[in-house]
C-alpha positions as CSV (number, residue, x, y, z in Angstrom):
1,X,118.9,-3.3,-47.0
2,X,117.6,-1.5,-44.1
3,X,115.0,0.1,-45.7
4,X,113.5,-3.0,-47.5
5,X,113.1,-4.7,-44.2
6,X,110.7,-1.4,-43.3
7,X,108.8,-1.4,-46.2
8,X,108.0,-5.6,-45.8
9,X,107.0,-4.8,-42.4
10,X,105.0,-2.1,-43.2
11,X,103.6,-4.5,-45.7
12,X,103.1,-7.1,-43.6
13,X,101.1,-4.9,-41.2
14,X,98.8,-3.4,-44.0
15,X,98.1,-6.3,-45.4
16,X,97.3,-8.8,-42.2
17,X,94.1,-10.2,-41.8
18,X,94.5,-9.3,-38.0
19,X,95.2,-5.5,-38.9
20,X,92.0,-5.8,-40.9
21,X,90.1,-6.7,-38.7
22,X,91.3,-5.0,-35.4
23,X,90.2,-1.7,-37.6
24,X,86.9,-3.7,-38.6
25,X,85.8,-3.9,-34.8
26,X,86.9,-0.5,-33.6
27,X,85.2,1.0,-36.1
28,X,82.3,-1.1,-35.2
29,X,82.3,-0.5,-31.3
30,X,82.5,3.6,-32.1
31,X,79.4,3.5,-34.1
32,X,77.6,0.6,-31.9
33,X,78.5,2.9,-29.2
34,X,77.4,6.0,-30.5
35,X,74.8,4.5,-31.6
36,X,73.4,3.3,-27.8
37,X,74.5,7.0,-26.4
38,X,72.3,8.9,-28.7
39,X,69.1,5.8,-27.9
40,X,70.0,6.2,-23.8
41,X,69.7,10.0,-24.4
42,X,67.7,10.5,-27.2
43,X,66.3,13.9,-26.1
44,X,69.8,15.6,-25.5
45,X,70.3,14.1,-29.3
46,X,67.0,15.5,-30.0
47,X,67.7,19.0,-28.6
48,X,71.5,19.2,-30.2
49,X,69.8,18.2,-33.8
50,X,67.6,21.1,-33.1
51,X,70.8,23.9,-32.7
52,X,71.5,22.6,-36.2
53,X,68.1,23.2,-37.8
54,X,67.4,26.9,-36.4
55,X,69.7,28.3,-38.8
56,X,68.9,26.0,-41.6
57,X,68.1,27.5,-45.4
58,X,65.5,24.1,-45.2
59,X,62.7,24.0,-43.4
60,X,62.4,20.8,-41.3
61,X,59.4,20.2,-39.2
62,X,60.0,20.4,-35.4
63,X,57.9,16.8,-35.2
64,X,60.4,15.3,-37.2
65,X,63.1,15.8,-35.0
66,X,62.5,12.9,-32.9
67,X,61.5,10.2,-35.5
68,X,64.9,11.7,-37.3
69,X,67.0,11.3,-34.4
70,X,65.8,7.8,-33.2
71,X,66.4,6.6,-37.0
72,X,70.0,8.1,-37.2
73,X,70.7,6.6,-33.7
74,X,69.3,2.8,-34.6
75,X,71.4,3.3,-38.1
76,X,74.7,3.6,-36.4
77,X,73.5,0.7,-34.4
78,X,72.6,-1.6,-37.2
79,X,75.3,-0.5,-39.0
80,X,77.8,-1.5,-36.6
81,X,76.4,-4.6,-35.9
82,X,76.7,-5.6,-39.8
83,X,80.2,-4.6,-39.8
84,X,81.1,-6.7,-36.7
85,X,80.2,-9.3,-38.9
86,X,82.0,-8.3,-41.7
87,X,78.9,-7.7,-43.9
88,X,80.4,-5.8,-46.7
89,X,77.0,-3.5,-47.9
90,X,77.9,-2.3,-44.3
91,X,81.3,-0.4,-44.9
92,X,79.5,1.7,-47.8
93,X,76.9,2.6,-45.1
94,X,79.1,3.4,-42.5
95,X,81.2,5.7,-45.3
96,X,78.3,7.0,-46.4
97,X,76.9,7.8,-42.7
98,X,80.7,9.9,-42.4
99,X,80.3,11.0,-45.0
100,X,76.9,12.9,-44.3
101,X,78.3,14.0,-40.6
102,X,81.5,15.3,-42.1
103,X,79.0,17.4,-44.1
104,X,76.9,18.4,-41.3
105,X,80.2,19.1,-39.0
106,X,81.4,21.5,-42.0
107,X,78.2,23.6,-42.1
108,X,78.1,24.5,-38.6
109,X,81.5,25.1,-38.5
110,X,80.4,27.2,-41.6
111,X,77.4,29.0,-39.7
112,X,79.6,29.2,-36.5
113,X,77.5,27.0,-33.8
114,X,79.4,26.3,-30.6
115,X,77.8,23.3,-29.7
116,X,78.9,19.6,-29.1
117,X,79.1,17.4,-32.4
118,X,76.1,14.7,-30.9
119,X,78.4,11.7,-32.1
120,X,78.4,10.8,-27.8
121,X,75.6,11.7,-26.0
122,X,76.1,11.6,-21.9
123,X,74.9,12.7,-19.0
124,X,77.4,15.6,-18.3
125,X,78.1,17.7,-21.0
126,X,81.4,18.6,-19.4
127,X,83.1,15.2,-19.4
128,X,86.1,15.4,-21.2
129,X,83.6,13.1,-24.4
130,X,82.1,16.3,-25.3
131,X,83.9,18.1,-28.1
132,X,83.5,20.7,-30.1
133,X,82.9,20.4,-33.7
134,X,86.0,20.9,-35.5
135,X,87.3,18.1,-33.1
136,X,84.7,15.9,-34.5
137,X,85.4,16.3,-38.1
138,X,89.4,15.4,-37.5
139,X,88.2,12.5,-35.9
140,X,85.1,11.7,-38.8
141,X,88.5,12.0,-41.4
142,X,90.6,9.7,-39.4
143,X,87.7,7.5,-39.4
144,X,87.3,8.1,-43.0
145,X,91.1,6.9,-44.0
146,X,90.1,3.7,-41.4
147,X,87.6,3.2,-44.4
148,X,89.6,3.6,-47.5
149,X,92.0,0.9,-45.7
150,X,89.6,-1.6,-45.5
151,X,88.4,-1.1,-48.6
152,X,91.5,-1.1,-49.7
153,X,92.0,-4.4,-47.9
154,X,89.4,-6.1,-49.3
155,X,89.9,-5.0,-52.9
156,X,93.6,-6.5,-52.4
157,X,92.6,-9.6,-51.4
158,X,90.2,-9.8,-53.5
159,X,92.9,-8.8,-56.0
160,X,95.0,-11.6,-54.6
161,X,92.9,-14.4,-54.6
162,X,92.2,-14.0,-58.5
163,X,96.1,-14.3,-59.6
């Protein structure tokens, strides 16, 4: 008996429009945020995209760099402005922005750079904020599962209001 009641709370919390959307905006206000850090700084973003590039098998043009890093930095913007309002082409582009970090984070992890992940740019690079990478790719894969629930949210309401 005890256990049922658990597994109807647990339930109850999944499946809550609140829960839902309590996720929604906090993954929202991290990439709005992020977003603003890297625009504020732009040339520390500029300069930590360019650690990344030196010991790239692909050739990327120094003059890209800032056009790059400006683009990346309004993207997380935008894209947590369309999630705030619960736009839904805006979770795919936030998963697919993870996605693409969790990809960069891995290779240099894989080519062994020591430098902050870029994900919050501030004034002081030794404020606690600044983490290394493989701190930033456990924190891209709990943001990642954040995802999948509200996907998973949306495909059981969705689910739900068919029946």
């Amino acid at each position: 008996m005890q256990d049922s009641k658990g597994i109807k709370f647990i339930s109850h919390i999944t499946t809550s429009l609140w829960t839902y959307h309590v996720v929604r905006i906090l993954m929202s206000g991290i990439f709005i945020l992020a977003g603003i850090s890297k625009l504020v700084h732009l040339d520390i973003f500029v300069m930590i995209i360019e650690l990344y590039i030196l010991d790239s098998p692909i050739p990327i043009p120094i003059s890209w760099l800032q056009p790059a890093a400006f683009f990346l930095a309004v993207l997380e913007v935008i894209t947590g402005i369309g999630l705030l309002f619960d736009l839904p082409v805006f979770l795919s582009l936030l998963a697919g922005q993870l996605f693409f970090f969790i990809g960069i984070l891995l290779y240099g992890i894989a080519i062994g750079l020591d430098v902050d992940c870029g994900c919050f740019i501030i004034d002081d690079p030794d404020k606690p904020i600044h983490s290394g990478l493989l701190s930033a790719l456990i924190r891209d894969f709990l943001m990642i599962i954040a995802v999948f629930y509200l996907y998973w949210w949306r495909w059981h309401h969705k689910k739900s209001e068919q029946i």
